[in-house]
N, C-alpha and C positions, 0 to 999 in steps of 0.2 A: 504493500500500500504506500512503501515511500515515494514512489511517483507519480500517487494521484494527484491531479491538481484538477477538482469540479470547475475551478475560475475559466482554465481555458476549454477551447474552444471542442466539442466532441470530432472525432473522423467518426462516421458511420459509413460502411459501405451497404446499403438495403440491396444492391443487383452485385454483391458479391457473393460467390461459390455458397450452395448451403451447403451446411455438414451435416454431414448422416450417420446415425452412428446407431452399429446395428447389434441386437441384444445387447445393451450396455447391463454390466452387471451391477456395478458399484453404484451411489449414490455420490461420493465422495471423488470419483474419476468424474462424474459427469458435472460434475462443478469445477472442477482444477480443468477440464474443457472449456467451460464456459469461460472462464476466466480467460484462459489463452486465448480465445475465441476474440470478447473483445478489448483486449490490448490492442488488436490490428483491425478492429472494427467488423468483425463481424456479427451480423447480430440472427442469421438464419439457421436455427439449429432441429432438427429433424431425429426422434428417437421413433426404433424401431422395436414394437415386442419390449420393454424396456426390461429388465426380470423381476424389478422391484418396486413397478410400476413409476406414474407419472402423476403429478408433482412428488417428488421426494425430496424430505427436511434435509438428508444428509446432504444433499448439493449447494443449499445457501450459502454455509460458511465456505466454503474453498471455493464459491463462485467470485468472493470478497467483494461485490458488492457491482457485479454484473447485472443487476438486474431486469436490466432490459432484455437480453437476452432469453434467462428465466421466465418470464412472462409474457415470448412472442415462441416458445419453443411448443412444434406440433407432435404427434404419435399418430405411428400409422403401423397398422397389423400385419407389412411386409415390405420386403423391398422394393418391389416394383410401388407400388402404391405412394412410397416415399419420394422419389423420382421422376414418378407421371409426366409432371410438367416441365423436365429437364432435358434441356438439347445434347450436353455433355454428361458424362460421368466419369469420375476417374475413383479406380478403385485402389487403396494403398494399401501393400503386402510387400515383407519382406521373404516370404517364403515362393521360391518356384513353385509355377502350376504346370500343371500337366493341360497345357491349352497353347495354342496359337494365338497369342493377342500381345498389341503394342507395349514395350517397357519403356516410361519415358521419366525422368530424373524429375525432383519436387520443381525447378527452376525451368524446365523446358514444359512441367506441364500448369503452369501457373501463368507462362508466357501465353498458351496457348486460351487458358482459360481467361483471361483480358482481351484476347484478342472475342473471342466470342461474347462476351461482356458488352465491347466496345459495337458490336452489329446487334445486341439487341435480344441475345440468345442466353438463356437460363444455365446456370454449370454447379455440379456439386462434387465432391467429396465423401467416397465412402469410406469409414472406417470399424473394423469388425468390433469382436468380444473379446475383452480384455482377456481370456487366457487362451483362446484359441484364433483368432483371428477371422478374416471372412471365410465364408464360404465358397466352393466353387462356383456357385450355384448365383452365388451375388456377384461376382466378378464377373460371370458369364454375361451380367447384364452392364457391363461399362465400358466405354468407349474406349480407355483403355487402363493396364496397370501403373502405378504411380511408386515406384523404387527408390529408397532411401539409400545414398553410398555410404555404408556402413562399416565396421568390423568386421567382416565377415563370417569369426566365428562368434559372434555376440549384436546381431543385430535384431535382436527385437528390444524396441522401444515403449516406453509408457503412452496410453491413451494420450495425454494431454500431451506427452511432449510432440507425438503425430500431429498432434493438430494446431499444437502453436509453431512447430516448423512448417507446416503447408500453408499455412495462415500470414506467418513472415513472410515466406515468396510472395505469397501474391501483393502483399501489405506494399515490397519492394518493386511490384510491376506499375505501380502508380503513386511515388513518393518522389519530390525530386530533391531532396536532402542531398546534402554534398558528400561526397566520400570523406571529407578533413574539411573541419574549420572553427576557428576561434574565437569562441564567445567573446564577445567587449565589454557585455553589461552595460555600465552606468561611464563609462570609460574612452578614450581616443586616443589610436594613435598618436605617438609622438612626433613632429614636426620636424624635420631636416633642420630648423634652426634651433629648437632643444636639444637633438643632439649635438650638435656642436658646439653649444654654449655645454653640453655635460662633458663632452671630450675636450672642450678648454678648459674646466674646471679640474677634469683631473688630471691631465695633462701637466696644466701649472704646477699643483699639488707634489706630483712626481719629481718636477723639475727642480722644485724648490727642496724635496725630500734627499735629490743627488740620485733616483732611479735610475735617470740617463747617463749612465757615465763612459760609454763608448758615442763616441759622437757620430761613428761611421755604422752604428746598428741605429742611430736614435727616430731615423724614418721609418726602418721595418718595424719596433718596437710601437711604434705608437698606433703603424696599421691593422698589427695585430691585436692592440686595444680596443682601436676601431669596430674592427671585424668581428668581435666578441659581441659589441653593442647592439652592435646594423643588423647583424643574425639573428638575434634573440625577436624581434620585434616590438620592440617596448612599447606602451603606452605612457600616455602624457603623466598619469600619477608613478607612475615607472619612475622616469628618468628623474623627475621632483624627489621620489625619494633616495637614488641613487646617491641626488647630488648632497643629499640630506647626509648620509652615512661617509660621501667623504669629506665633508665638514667635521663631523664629527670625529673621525680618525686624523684629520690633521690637527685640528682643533685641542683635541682630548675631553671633548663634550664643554669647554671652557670654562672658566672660572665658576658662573654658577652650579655648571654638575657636579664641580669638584667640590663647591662646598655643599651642597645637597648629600652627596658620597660620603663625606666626610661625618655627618648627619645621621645619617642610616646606620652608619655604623656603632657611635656611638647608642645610639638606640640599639640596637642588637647585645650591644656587652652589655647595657644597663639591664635588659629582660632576661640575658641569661645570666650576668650575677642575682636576679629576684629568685630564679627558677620559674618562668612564667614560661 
């Protein structure tokens, strides 16, 4: 829950992939779904046969407070039924079938399911019974299988975790978030003429300390100061406090700190000669 935030703004995707999830056992799996469900906004969830019936209390808490989800989720007495109105279907198994039909990766088939999204066409997501997985019989009815690249000898995964990774792909086939970038907050970049009023400050500082004492290195030396700066990308409270700290190191916090130091201290022996 540490990254709810109800201020901003909701994603819902209403003509994204329903999820189907067939004989679910648990109460407790079908919430830790819903959850993952909408993190990445989905909100169409489709229980088949559920074994423990529908609504179930045990799903509220590990939905964390999905509940939109919860209260637009349908039951339908088989898988076709569940499907009816769906153009696509992709079934996910990591076990080989003894069948003919398409194996396409969560990212190739998420791509594919946008793209039919994008014309107008309805698409879901089957996913089986927590200890045995689908049936052939329910695959037999999907467009095609849906293969997680996994461990090989360890690939079977948790209900939710299937569904909040097919849920991320698709979340990813219409986010246009950057690969990398740099919060500012409340903040700006620093100005070309801040830094160079902070590399004359410490510059001087150096100069004045005897840093420079080869005179035939003292241009590489200062580039290499430079270049530590420029790289970092500082903002404008950045380089203010930079110039802050070397005042203070050339300084020695000046006269006032020292007698404030001087201060503190004395207080310190006085409390521990009390024993306080």
């Amino acid at each position: 829950m540490a990254g709810t935030d109800h201020k901003k703004p909701s994603v819902i995707h209403d003509d994204g992939p329903a999820i189907i999830l067939i004989v679910p056992q648990l109460g407790e799996n079908i919430g830790k779904a819903v959850r993952a469900m909408y993190n990445f906004g989905l909100t169409d969830l489709r229980l088949v046969a559920p074994r423990d019936g529908w609504p179930n209390e045990a799903a509220v808490a590990p939905a964390a407070g999905a509940d939109i989800v919860l209260e637009k989720t349908r039951v339908y007495p088989t898988t076709a039924e569940a499907i009816a109105d769906l153009k696509y279907v992709y079934a996910t198994t990591a076990r080989p079938r003894d069948m003919i039909k398409e194996v396409v990766t969560p990212k190739e088939c998420c791509l594919r399911m946008r793209g039919a999204v994008n014309e107008g066409e309805k698409v879901g997501l089957l996913f089986g019974p927590e200890k045995a997985g689908l049936k052939n019989d329910d695959i037999a009815l999907s467009t095609a299988i849906v293969s997680v690249p996994l461990n090989p000898s360890f690939a079977s995964i948790n209900l939710a975790t299937a569904v909040g990774l097919l849920a991320y792909e698709w979340f990813q086939t219409g986010t246009d978030v950057p690969d990398s970038y740099t919060p500012t907050l409340d903040t700006r970049p620093a100005s070309a003429g801040e830094l160079q009023k902070l590399f004359d400050h410490i510059e001087g500082e150096l100069e004045e300390a005897g840093y420079f004492r080869s005179d035939q290195r003292r241009s590489l030396m200062r580039r290499n100061l430079r270049n530590i700066f420029t790289r970092s990308e500082m903002t404008h409270e950045e380089v203010s406090t930079m110039r802050g700290v070397v005042k203070a190191l050339s300084t020695g916090g000046g006269p006032g700190w020292q007698a404030e130091k001087a201060e503190l201290a004395i207080k310190e022996q006085k409390t521990a000669e009390n024993g306080e």
